[in-house]
C-alpha positions in Angstrom: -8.1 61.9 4.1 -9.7 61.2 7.4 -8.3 58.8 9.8 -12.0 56.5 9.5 -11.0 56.5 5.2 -7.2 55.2 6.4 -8.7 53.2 8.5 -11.1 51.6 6.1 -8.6 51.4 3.6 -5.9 49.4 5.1 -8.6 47.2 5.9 -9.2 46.5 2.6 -5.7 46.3 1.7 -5.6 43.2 4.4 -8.6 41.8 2.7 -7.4 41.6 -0.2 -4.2 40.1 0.9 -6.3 37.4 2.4 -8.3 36.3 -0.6 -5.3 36.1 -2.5 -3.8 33.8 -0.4 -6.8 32.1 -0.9 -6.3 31.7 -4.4 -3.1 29.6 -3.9 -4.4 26.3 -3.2 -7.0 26.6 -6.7 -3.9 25.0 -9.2 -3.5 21.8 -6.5 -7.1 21.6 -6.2 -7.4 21.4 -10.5 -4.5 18.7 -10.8 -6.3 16.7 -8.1 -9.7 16.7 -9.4 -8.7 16.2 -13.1 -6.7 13.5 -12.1 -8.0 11.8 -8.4 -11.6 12.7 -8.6 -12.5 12.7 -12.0 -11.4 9.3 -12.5 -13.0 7.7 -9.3 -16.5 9.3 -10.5 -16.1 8.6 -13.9 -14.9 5.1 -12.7 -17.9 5.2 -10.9 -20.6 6.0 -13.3 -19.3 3.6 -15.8 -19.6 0.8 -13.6 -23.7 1.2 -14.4 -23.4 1.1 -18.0 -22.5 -1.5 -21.0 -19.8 -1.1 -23.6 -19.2 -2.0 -26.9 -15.3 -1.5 -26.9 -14.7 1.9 -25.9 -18.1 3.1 -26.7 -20.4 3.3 -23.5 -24.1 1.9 -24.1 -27.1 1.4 -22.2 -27.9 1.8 -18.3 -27.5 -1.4 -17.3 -27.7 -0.8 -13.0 -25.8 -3.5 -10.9 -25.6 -6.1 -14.0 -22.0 -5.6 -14.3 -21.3 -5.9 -10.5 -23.6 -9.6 -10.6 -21.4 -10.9 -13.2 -18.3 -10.0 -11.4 -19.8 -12.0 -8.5 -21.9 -14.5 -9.6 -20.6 -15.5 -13.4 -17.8 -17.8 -13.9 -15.1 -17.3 -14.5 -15.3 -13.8 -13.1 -16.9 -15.1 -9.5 -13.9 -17.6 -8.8 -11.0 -15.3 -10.5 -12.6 -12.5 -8.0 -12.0 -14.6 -5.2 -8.8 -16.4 -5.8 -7.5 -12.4 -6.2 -9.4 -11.5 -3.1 -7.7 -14.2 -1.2 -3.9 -13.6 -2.6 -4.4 -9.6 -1.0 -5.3 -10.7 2.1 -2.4 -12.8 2.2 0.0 -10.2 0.7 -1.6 -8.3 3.6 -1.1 -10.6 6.3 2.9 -11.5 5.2 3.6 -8.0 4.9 2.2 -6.9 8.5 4.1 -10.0 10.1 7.4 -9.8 8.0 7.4 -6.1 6.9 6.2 -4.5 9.9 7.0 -6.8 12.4 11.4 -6.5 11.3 10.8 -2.9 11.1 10.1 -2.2 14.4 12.7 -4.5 15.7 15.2 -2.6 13.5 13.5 0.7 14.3 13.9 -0.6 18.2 17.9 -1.3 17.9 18.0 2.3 15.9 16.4 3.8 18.8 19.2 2.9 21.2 21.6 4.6 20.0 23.4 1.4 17.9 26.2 1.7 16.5 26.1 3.2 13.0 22.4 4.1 13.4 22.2 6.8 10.5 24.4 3.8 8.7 21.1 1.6 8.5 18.6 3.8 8.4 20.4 5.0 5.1 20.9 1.5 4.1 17.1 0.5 5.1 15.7 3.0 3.0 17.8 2.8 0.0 15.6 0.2 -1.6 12.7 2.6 -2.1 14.3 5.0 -3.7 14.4 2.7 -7.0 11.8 2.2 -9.6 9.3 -0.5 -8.7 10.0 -2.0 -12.0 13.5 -1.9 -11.3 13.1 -3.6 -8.4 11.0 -6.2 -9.9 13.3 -7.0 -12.6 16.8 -7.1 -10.8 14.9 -10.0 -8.6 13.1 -11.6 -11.2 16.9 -12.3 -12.1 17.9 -13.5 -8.8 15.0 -15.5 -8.3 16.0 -17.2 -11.7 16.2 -21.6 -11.6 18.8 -21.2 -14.1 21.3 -18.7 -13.4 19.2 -16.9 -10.3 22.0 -15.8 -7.5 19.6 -17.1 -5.0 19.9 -20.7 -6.5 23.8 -20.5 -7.1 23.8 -19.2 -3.4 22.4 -22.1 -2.3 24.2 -24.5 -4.3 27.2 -22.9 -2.7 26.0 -23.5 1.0 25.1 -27.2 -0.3 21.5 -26.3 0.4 20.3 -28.0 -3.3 17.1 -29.5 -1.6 15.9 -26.0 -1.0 16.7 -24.7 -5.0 13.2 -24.4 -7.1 12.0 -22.2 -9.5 10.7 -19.6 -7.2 8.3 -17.9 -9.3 7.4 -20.7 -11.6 6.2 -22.7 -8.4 2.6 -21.7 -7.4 3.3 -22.6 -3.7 6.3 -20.3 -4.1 5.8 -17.6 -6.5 3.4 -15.3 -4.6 5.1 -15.7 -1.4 8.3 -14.6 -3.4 6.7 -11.2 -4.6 5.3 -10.4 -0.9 9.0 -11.1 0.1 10.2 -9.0 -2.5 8.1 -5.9 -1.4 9.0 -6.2 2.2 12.5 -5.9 1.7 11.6 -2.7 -0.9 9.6 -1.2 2.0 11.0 -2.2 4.8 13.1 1.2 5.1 9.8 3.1 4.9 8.4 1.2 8.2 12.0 1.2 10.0 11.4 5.7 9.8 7.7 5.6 10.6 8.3 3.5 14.3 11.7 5.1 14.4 9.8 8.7 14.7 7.2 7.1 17.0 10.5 5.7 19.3 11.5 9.2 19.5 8.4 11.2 19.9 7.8 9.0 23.4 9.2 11.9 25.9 12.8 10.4 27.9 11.2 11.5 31.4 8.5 8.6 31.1 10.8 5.8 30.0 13.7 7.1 32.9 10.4 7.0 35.2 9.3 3.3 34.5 13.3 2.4 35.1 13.0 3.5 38.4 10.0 1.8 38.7 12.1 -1.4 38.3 10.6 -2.0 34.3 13.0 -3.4 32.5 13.7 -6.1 29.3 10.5 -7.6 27.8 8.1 -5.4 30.4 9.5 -2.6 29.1 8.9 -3.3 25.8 5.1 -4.4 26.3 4.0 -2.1 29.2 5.6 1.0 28.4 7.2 0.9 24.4 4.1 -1.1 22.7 1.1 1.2 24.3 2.9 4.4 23.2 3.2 3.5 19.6 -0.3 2.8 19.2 -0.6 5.7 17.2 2.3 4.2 14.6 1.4 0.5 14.4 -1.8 1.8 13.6 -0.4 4.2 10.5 1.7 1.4 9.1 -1.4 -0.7 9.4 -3.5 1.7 7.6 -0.5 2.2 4.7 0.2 -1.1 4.7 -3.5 -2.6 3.9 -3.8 -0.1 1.3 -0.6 -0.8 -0.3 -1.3 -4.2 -0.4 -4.7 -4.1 -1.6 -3.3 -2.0 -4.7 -0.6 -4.0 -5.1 0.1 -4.4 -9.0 3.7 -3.0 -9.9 5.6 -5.8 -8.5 3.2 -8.7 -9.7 2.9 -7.3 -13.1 6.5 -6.6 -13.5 7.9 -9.6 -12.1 4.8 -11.7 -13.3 2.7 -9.7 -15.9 -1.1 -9.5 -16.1 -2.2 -13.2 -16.4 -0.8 -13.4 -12.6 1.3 -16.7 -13.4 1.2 -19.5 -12.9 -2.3 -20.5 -13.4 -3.1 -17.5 -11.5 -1.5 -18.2 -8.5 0.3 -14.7 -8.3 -3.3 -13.2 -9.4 -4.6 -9.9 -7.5 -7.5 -7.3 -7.5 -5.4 -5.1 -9.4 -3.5 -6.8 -11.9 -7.2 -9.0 -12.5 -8.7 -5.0 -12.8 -6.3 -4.5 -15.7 -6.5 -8.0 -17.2 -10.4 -7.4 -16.8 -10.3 -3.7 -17.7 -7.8 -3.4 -20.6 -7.2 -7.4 -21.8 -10.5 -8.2 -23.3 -9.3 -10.7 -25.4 -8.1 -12.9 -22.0 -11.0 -11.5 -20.3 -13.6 -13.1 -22.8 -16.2 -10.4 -22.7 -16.6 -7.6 -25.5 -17.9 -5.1 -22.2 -14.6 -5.1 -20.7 -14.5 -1.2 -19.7 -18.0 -2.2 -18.3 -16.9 -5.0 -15.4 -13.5 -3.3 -14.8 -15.0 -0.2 -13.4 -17.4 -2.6 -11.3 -14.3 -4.5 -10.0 -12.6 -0.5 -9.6 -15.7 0.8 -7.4 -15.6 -2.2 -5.5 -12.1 -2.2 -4.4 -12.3 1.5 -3.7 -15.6 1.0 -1.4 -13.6 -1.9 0.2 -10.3 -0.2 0.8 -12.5 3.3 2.1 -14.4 1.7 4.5 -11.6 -0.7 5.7 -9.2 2.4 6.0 -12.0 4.5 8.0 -12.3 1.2 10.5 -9.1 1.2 11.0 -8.7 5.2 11.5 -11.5 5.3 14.1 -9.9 2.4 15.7 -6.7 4.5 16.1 -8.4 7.7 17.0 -10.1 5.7 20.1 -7.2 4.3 21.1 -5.5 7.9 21.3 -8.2 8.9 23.3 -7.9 6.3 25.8 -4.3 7.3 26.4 
């Protein structure tokens, strides 16, 4: 054998080493498109048609996505939804976030038992969100709730209700409920932005004379840009999707009188309740509401992503 014929050989060997590597990836790319993709664009597709029960119809173009927005009570049950994810939103950005990176912050210099907390942060999320759901749909119980008892205790009994029976209190409750379950998740997301920001720069703004609260917003806040901006991003689409907590603590009629009501939970009310939902093309207007809150959540998300990618290039 000639040393071209080695030559060409080997090569081949290495070729076929590399397409076989290739091949690695095909049994993630099957799981993901028989469960991610197919369902979006089946989702999707559906959205167009009419049912009768399970059985799809007739093309019926954007008629399901007009009665979602224009027929009662779909329009107004659309929008009191709408309205109770922005807030879930908002709450959980100013309570959720905002406590993780102070607790992330006090981690970050060197406290005390710092891999004490972070454990102890983070311990909620390893439970099951119906777990979760149902050990404080206990404690938030008028009755025998610990919460109530607690206060009673303290001599606080001006401030006992019945948390999730009230509908000034009950979805504020839930939002509550899922900060403290993901508050461990935030505290490790700014903790690794605290330590990614190298030691040189913040010894350099000390000698500079920064110190206390300039610190914090000249030097600390510009540098983790990059994750406010991911918990941002998480944390709208989390909240947006929220439906585990609500229907565990509250089930799918989003009580009371609908005041705990979100996209989700009124997708599978809509979707998979047509009796409560009052329409016989159920599978019809759920995959309209479905596309609509994936539209809204994708073009939000790639906002907020281009957003953070400017920002890193201006640093």
């Amino acid at each position: 054998m000639t040393t071209v014929q080695t030559a060409l050989k080997k090569k081949g060997r290495r070729n076929g080493k590399r397409w076989t590597i290739h091949l690695f990836p095909i049994p993630a790319l099957i799981i993901y498109s028989v469960f991610v993709l197919y369902p979006i664009l089946a989702a999707l597709t559906y959205s167009f048609y009419s049912f009768k029960g399970f059985s799809r119809e007739s093309f019926v173009g954007f008629d399901n996505f007009v009665t979602l927005f224009t027929i009662e009570p779909y329009g107004s049950m659309f929008t009191n939804a709408f309205k109770h994810n922005l807030l879930y939103f908002g709450l959980q950005m100013i309570v959720m976030n905002g406590l993780a990176f102070i607790l992330a912050f006090v981690i970050y210099k060197k406290v005390r038992g710092a891999e004490f907390f972070k454990i102890a942060f983070f311990l909620p999320r390893l439970l099951s969100v119906i777990v979760v759901g149902f050990l404080w749909k206990l404690i938030l119980n008028p009755n025998f709730g610990t919460l109530n008892m607690l206060l009673g205790k303290l001599g606080l009994e001006e401030l006992q209700r019945a948390w999730l029976g009230d509908p000034n209190t009950a979805l504020i409750s839930i939002i509550l409920v899922n900060c403290w379950f993901g508050l461990g998740f935030g505290v490790l997301i700014f903790l690794a932005g605290f330590q990614s920001i190298p030691g040189e720069l913040i010894e350099a703004a000390k000698l500079d004379g920064a110190k206390g609260m300039t610190m914090i917003r000249k030097i600390y806040l510009p540098l983790m840009i990059p994750s406010i901006m991911i918990m941002t991003v998480l944390t709208f689409i989390q909240s947006f999707e929220a439906f585990e907590l609500v229907y565990a603590m509250q089930g799918s009629m989003g009580e009371p009188y609908y005041s705990t009501d979100t996209l989700a939970v009124f997708f599978y009310r809509l979707a998979f309740g047509s009796s409560t939902s009052g329409s016989s093309d159920a599978i019809g207007l759920g995959s309209a509401l479905a596309a609509v809150l994936f539209f809204f959540i994708l073009i939000c998300t790639m906002i907020f992503l281009k957003f953070t990618n400017k920002k890193e290039v201006e640093m």
